[in-house]
BARO-236021 format. One line per field, with one value per residue (C-alpha): residue number from 1; residue in one letter; x, y, z. Coordinates in nm, 2 decimals. Layout:
# residues N
resi = c(NUM:...) .
resn = c(A:...) .
xx = c(X:...) .
yy = c(Y:...) .
zz = c(Z:...) .
# end
This chain:
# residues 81
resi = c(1:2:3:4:5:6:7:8:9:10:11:12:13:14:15:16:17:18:19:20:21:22:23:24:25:26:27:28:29:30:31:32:33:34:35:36:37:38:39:40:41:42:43:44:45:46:47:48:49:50:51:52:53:54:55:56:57:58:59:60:61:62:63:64:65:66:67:68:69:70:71:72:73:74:75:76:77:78:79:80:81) .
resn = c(X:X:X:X:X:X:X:X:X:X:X:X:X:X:X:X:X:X:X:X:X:X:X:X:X:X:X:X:X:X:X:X:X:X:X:X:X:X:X:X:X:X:X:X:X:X:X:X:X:X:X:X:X:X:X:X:X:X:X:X:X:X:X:X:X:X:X:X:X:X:X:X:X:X:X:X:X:X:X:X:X) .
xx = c(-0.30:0.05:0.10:0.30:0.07:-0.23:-0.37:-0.35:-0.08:0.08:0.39:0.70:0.95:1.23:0.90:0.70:1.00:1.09:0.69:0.67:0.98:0.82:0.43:0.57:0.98:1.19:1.05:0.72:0.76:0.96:0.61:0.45:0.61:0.44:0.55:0.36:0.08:0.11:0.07:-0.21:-0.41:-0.34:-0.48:-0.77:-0.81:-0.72:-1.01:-1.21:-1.14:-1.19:-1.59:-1.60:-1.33:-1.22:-0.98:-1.03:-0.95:-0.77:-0.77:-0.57:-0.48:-0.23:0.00:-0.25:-0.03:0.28:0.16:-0.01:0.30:0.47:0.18:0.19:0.57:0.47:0.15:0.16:-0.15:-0.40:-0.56:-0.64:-0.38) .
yy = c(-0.38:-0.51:-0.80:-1.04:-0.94:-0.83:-1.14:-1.10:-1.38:-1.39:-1.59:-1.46:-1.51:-1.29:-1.25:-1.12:-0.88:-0.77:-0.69:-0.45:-0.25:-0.18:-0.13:0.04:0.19:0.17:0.42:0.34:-0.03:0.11:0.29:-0.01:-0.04:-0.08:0.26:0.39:0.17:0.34:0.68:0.63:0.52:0.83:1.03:0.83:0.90:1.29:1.29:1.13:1.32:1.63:1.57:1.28:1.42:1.19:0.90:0.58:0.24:-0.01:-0.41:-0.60:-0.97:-1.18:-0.95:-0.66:-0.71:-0.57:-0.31:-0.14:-0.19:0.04:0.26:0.30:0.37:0.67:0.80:0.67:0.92:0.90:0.58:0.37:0.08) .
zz = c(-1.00:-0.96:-1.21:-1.45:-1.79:-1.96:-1.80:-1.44:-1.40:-1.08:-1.19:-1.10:-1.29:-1.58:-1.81:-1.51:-1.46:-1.81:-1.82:-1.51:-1.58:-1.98:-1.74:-1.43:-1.52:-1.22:-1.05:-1.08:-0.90:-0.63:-0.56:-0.50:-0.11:0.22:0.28:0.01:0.13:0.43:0.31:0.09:0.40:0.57:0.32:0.29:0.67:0.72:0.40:0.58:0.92:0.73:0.74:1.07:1.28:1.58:1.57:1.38:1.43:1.20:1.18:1.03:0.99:0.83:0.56:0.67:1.03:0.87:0.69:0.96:1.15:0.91:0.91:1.30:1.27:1.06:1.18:1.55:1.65:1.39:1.45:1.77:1.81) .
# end
């Protein structure tokens, strides 16, 4: 999980910074993207595919809305809109 210390802390601030660049490095945080987001859920679907093959369908509400956005800009076909 993405945060500020050992503790869970969800403060943002030059600490919470200074902690995820030591955790994480650079290029480790710029993994945590909605683009990224959005290609870990198609893996999880072509896996899933692999054994249930069909198209599947996707919900999603409040911050779920603009991820899936990004996810249908990538992968337009493999889920039901």
């Amino acid at each position: 999980a993405l945060t500020c210390d050992d503790n869970a802390s969800q403060t943002v601030d030059s600490a919470c910074i200074t902690y995820l660049l030591s955790k994480w490095g650079r290029e480790g945080i710029n993994q945590f993207s909605v683009t990224s987001a959005a290609h870990d859920l198609s893996i999880q679907i072509q896996s899933y595919q692999t054994d249930n093959p069909g198209r599947v369908g996707v919900l999603a509400v409040s911050y779920g809305t603009l991820w899936l956005d990004r996810f249908l800009q990538i992968y337009p076909t493999v889920v039901q809109a």
